[in-house]
Backbone as ProteinMPNN parsed JSONL, in Angstrom:
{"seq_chain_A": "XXXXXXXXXXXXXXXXXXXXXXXXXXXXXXXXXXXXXXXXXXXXXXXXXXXXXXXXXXXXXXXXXXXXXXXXXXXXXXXXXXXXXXXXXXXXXXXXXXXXXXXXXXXXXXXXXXXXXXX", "coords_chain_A": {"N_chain_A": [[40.855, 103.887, 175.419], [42.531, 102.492, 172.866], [45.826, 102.373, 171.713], [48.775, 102.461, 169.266], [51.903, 101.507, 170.433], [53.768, 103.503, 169.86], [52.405, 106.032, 169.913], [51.699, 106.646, 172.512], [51.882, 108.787, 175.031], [54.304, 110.732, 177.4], [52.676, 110.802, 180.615], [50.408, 109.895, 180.189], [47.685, 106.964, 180.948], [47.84, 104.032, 182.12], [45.256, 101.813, 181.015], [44.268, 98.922, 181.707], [45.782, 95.879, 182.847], [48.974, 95.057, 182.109], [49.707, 92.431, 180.344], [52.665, 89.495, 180.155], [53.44, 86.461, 179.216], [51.787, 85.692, 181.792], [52.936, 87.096, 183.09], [52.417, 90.324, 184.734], [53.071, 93.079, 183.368], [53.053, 95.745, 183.817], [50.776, 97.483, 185.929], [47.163, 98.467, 185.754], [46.206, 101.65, 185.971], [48.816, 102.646, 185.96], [50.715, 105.206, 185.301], [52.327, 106.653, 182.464], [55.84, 106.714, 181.464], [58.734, 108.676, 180.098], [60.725, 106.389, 180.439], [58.958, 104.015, 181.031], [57.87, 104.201, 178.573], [59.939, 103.91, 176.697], [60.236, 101.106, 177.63], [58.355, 99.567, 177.062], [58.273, 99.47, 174.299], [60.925, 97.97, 173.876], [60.043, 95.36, 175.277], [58.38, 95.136, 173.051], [55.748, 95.571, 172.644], [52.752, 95.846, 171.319], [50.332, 97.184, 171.019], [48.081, 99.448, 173.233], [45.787, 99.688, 175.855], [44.563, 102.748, 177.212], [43.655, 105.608, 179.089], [42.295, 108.082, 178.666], [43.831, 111.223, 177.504], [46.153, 111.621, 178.778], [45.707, 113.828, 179.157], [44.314, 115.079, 181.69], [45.324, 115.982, 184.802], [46.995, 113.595, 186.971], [45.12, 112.677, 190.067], [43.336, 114.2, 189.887], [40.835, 115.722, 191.308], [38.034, 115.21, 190.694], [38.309, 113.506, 188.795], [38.52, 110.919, 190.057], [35.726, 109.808, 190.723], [34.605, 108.966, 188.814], [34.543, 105.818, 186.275], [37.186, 104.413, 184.171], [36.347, 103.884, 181.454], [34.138, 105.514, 181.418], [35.505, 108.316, 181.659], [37.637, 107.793, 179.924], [35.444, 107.792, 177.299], [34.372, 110.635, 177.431], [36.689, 111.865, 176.892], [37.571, 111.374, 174.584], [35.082, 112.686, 173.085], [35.167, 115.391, 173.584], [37.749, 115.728, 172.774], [37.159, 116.055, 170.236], [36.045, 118.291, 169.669], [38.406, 120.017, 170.665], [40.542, 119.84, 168.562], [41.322, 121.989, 166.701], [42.354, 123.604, 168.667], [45.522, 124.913, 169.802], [47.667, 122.733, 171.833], [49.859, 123.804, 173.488], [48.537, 125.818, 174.466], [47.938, 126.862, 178.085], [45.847, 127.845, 179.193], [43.625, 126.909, 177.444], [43.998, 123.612, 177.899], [43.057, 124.001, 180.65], [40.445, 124.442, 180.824], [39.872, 122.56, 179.031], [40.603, 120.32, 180.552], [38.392, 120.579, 182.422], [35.844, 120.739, 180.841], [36.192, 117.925, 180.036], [35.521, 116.134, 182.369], [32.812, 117.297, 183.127], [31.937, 116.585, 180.7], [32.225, 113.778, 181.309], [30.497, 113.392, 183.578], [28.055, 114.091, 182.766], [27.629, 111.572, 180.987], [27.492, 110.113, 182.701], [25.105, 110.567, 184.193], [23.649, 109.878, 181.937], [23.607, 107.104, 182.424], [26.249, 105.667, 181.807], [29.103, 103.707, 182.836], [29.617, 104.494, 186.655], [31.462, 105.305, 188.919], [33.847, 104.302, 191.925], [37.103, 104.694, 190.067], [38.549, 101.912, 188.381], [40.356, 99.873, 187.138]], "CA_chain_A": [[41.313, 104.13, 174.09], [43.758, 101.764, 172.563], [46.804, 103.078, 170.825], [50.094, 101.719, 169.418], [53.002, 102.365, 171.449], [54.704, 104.694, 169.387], [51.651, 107.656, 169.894], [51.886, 106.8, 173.775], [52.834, 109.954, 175.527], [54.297, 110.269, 179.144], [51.296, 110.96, 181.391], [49.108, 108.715, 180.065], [47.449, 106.186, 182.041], [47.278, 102.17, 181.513], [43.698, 101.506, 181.897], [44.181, 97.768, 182.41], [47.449, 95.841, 183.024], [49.279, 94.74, 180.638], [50.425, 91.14, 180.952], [53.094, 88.902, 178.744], [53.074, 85.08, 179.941], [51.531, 85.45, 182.817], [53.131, 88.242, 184.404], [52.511, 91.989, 184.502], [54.519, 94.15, 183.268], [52.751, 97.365, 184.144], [49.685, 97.858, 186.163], [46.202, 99.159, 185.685], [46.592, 102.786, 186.065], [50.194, 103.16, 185.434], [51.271, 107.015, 184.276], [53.498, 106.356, 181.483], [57.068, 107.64, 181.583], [59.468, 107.846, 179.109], [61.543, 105.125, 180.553], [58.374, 103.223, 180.652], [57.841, 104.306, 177.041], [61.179, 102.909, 176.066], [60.47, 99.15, 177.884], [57.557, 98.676, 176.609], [58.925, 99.079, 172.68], [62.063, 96.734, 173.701], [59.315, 94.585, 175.015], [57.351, 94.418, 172.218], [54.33, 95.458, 173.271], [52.28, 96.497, 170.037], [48.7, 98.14, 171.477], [47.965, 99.814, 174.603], [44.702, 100.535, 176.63], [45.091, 104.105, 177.827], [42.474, 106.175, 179.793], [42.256, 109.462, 177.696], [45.284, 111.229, 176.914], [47.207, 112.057, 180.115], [45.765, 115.4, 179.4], [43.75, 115.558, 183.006], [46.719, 115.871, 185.767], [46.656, 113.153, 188.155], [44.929, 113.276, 191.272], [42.486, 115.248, 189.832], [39.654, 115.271, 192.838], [36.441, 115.047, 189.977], [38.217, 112.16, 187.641], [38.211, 109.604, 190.873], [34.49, 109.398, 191.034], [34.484, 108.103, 186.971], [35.054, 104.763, 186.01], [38.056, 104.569, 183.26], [35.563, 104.075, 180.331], [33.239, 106.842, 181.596], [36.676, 108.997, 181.37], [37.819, 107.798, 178.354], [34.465, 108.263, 176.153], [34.7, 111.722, 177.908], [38.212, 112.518, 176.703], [37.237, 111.299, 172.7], [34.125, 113.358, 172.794], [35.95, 116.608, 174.429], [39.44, 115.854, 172.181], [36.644, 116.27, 168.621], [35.771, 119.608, 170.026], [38.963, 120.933, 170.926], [41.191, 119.689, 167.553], [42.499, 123.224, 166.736], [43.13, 124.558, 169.692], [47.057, 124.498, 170.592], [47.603, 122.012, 173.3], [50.344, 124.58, 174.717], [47.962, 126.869, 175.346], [47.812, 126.692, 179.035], [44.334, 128.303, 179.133], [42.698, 125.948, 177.272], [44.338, 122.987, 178.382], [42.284, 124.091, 182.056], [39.057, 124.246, 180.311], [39.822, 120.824, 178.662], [39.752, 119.378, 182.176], [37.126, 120.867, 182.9], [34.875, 119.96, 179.827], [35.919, 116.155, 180.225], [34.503, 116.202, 184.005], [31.472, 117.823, 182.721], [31.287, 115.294, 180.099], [31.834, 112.499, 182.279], [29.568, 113.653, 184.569], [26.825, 113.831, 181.575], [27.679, 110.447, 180.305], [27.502, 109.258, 184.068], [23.854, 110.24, 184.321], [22.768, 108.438, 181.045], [24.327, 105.692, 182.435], [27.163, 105.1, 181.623], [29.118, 103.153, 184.28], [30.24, 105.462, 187.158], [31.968, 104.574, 190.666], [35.491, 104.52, 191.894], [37.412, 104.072, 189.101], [39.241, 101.022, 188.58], [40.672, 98.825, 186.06]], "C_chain_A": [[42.526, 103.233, 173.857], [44.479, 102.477, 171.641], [48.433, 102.384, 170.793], [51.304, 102.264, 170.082], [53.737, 103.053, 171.285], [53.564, 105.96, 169.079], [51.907, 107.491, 171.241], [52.559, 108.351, 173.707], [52.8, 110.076, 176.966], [52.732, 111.266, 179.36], [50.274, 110.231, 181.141], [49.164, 107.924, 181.063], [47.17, 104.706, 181.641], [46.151, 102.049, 182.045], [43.431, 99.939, 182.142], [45.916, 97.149, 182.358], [47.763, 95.328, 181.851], [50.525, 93.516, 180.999], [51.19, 90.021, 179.812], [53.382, 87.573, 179.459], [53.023, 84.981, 180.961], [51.966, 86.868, 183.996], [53.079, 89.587, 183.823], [53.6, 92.521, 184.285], [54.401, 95.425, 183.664], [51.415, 97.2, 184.289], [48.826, 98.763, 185.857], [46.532, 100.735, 186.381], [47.937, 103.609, 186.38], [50.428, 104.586, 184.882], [52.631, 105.919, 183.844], [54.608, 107.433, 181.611], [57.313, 107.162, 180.346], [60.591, 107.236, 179.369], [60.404, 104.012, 180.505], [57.712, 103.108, 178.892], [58.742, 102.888, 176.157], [61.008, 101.431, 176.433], [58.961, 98.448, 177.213], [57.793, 98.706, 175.032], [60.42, 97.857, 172.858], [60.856, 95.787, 174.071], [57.803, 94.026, 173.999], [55.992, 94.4, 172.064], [53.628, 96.289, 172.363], [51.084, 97.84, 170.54], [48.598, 98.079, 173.254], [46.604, 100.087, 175.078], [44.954, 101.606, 177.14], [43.789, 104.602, 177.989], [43.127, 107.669, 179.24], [43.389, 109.694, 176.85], [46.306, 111.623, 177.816], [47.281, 113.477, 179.995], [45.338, 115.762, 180.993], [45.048, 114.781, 184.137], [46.283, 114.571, 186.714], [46.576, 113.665, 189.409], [44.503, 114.543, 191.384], [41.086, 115.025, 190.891], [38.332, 114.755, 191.814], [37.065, 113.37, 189.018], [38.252, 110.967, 188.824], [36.961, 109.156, 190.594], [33.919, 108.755, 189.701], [35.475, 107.284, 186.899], [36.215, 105.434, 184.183], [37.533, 104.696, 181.743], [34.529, 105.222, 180.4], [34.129, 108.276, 181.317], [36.99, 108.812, 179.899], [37.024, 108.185, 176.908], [34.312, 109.699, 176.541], [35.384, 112.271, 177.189], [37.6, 112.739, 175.206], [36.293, 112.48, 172.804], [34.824, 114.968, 173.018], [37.231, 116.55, 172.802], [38.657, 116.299, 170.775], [36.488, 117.473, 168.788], [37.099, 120.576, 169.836], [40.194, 120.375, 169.609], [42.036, 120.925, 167.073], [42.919, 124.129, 167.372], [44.796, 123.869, 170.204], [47.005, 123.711, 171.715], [48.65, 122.844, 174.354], [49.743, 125.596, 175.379], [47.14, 126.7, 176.663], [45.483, 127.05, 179.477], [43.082, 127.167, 178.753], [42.618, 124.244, 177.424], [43.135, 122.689, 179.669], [40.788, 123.256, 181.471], [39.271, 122.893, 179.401], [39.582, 119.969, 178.995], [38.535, 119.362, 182.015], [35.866, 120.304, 181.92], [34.98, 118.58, 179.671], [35.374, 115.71, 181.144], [33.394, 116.279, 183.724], [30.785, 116.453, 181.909], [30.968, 114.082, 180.656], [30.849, 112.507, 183.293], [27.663, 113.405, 183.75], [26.446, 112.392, 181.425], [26.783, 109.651, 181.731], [25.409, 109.19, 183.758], [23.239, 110.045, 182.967], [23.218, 107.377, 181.027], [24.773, 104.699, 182.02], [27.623, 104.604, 183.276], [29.803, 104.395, 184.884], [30.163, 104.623, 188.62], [33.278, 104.767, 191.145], [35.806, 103.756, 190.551], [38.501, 102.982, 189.385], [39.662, 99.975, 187.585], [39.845, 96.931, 186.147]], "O_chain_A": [[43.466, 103.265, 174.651], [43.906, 103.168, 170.799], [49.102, 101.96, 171.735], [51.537, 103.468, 170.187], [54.495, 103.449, 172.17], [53.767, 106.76, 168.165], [52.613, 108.459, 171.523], [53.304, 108.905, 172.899], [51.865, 109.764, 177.703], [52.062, 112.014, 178.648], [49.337, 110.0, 181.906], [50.059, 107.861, 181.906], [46.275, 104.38, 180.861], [45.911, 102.128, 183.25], [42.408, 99.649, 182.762], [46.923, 97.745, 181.976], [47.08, 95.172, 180.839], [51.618, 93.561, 181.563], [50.588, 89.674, 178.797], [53.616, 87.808, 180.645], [53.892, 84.328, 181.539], [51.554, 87.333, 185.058], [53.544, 89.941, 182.74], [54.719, 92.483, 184.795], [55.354, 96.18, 183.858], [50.708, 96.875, 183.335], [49.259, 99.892, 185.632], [47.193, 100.746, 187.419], [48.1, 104.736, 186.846], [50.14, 104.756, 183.698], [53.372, 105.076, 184.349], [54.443, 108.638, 181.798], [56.876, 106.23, 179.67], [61.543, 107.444, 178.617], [60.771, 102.979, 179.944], [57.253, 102.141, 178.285], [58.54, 101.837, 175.548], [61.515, 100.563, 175.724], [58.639, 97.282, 176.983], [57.363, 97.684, 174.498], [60.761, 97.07, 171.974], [60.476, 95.233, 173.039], [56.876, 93.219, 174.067], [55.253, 93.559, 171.551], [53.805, 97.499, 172.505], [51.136, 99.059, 170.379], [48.857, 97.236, 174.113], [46.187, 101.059, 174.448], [45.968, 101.445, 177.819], [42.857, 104.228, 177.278], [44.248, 108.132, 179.449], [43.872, 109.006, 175.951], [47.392, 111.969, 177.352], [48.176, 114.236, 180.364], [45.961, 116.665, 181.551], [45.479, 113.632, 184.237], [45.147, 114.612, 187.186], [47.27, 114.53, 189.942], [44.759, 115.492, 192.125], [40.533, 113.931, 190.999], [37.641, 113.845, 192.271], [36.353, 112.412, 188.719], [37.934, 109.88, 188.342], [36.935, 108.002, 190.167], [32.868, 108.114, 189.654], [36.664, 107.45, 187.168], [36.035, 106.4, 183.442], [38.095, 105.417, 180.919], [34.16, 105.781, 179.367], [33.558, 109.249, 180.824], [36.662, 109.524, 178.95], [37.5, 108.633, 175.864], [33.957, 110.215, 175.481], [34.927, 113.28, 176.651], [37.244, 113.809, 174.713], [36.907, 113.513, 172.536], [34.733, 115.586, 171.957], [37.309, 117.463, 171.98], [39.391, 116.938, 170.02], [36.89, 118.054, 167.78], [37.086, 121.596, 169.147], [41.228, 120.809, 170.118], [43.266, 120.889, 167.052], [43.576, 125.125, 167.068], [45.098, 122.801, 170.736], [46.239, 124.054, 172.616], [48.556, 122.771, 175.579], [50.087, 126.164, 176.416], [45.935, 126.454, 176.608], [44.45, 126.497, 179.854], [42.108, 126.753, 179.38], [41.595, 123.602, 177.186], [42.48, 121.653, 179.781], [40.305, 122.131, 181.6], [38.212, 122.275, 179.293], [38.895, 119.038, 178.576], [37.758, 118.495, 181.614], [35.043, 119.491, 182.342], [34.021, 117.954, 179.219], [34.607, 114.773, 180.923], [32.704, 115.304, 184.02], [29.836, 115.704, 182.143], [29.912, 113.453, 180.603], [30.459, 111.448, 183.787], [26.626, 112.836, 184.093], [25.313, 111.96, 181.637], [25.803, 108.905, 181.724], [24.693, 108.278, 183.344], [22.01, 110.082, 183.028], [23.337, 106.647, 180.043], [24.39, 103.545, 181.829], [27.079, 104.822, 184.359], [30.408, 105.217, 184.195], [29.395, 103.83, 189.164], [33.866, 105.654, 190.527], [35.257, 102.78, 190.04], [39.238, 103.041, 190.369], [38.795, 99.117, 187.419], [40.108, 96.102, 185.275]]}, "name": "protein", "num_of_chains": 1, "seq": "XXXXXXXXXXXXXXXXXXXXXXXXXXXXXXXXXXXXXXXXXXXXXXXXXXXXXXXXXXXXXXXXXXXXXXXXXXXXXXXXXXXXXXXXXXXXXXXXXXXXXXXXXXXXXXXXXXXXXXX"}
């Protein structure tokens, strides 16, 4: 999912790097902080690739085995569903995981790509 750098929110994940003449500034699967928030608006950096929404915790054991686009079309499909549910509500947060796994797992076998994931 691409998004400009002022929706970023920490936990997100850079799904490819993100490079300004030549050199990286922040690797493929980066969790966003908000000190990395803040350098990438001094640097200028308009649009982001991001792998969902840094709703699924890292070093979740089921999102390894999905590639970053098998995740991400996951997340969209899952995020139309769950639109008015509170995001503080811890409860459904769980089951949010859980229904993007599922999805990705769906997507996987109408093959979409699936493998270690990797930028």
């Amino acid at each position: 999912m691409r998004l400009p750098v002022d929706q970023l929110k920490p936990g997100m994940r850079v799904s490819r790097d993100i490079v300004r003449d030549g050199f990286v500034l922040l690797a493929a699967r980066t969790e966003l902080t908000p000190q990395l928030l803040r350098m990438l608006a001094r640097w200028s950096v308009g649009m982001v690739e991001v792998i969902g929404t840094g709703h699924i915790e890292s070093g979740n054991p089921g999102e390894a085995q999905f590639t970053p686009e098998v995740i991400q079309a996951a997340t969209e499909h899952v995020n139309r569903r769950f639109l008015r549910i509170p995001s503080d509500n811890l409860g459904a947060q769980h089951i949010r995981k859980l229904a993007i796994l599922r999805q990705a797992a769906k997507l996987a076998r109408q093959g979409h790509s699936r493998g270690p994931a990797s930028a």
